[in-house]
MARLO-897980 format. One line per field, with one value per residue (C-alpha): x, y, z; residue in one letter; residue number from 1. Coordinates in steps of 0.001 Angstrom, whole numbers, m for minus. Each point is the difference from the previous one (the first is absolute). Layout:
<pases>
x X|...
y Y|...
z Z|...
rest a|...
nr NUM|...
</pases>
This chain:
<pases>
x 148979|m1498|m3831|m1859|m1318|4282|m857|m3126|1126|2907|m2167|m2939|2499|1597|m3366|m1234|3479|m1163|m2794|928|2410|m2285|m2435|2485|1011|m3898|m319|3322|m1814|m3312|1789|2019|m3404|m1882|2598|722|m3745|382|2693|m1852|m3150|1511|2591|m2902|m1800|2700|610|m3186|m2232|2348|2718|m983|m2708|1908|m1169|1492|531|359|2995|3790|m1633|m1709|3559|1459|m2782|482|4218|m387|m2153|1916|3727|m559|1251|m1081|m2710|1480|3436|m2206|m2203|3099|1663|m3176|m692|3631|m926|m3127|2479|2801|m3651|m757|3091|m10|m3791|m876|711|2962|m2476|m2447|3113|714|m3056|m570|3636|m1130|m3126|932|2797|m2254|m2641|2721|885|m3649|m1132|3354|m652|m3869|m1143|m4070|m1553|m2876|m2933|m2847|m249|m2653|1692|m2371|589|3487|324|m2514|2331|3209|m648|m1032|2279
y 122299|3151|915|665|3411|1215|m712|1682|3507|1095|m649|1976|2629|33|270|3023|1676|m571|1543|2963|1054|m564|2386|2195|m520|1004|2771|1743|m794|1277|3446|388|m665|2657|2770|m851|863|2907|1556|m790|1660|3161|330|m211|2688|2185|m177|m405|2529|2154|776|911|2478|1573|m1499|m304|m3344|m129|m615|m418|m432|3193|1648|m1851|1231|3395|305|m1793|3024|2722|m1397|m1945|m3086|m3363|m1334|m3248|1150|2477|m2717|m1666|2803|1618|m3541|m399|1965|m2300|m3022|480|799|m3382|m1431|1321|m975|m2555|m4168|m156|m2074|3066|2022|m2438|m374|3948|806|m2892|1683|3515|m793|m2087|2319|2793|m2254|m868|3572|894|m2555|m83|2046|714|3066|1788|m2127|2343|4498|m381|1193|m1778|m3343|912|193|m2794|m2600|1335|m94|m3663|m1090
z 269348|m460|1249|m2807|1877|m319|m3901|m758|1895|m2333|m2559|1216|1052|m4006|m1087|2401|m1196|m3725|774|1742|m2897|m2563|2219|m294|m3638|m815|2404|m1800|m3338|999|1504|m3223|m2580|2661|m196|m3864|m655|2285|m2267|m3448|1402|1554|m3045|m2429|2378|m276|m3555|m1452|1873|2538|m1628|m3737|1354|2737|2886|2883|2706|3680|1898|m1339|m3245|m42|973|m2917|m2770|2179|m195|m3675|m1491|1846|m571|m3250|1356|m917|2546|428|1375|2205|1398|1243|1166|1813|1549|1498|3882|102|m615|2160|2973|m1314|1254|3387|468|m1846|m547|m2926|m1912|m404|m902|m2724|m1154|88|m1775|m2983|m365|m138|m2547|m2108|m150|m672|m3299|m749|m77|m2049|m2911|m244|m2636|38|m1874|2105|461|833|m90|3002|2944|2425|m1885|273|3536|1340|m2890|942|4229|m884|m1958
rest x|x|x|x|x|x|x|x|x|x|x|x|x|x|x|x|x|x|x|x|x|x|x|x|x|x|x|x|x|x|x|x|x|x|x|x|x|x|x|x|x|x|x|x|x|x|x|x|x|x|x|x|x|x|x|x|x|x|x|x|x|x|x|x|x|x|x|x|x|x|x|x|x|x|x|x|x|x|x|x|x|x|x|x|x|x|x|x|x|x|x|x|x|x|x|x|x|x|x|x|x|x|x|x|x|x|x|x|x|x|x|x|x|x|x|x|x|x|x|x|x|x|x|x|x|x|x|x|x|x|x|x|x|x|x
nr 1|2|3|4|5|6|7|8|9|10|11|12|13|14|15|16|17|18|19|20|21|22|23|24|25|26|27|28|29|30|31|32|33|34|35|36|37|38|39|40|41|42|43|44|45|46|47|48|49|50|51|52|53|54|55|56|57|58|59|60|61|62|63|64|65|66|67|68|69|70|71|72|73|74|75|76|77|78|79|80|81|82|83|84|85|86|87|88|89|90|91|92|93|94|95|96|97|98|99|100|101|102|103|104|105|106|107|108|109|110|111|112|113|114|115|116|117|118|119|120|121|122|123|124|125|126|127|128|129|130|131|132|133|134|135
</pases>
């Protein structure tokens, strides 16, 4: 007959494995609501303040608003295309999770920023830029 200590450590062990995916399973969830109200908030920057009064943004976004008003090309396929050398860097550098997460984000912002529709909120430049740098 079995000890009853050989019965009670499978079971402890199931239960620390339930446990450790179900850590997981909320720290995936938490990472995907964190960068989903990334996107909203820098789309709606973009489109509500910096965009429709000709401001510009920093980084591969400001190259995309940049390339979009010189070549007449749609920002969204820009975004992508200007955010491609930082990607494949990603890859070399950094954990394949990040470079998931950062190739989801980019493309989802990309489609955010191409179907959101806001008219100009505010004329006052100074409003303009302190709403769309937080946003």
């Amino acid at each position: 007959m079995p000890s009853l200590s050989l019965l009670v450590i499978p079971k402890c062990l199931n239960s620390f494995k339930q446990s450790l995916i179900m850590d997981k399973l909320m720290g995936i969830f938490s990472d995907s609501i964190q960068i989903l109200i990334g996107i909203i908030l820098a789309s709606i920057g973009l489109k509500a303040f910096l965009l429709p009064n000709g401001f510009l943004d920093g980084g591969a976004t400001g190259i995309a608003i940049l390339l979009s008003e010189v070549y007449d090309v749609n920002i969204s396929i820009l975004l992508i295309l200007v955010s491609i050398p930082f990607l494949v860097l990603a890859w070399y550098t950094l954990k394949r999770k990040i470079f998931v997460k950062s190739v989801l984000s980019i493309a989802a912002l990309a489609v955010m920023i191409h179907y959101e529709n806001f008219s100009s909120i505010t004329d006052d430049k100074l409003l303009i830029a302190i709403f769309g740098g937080l946003f």
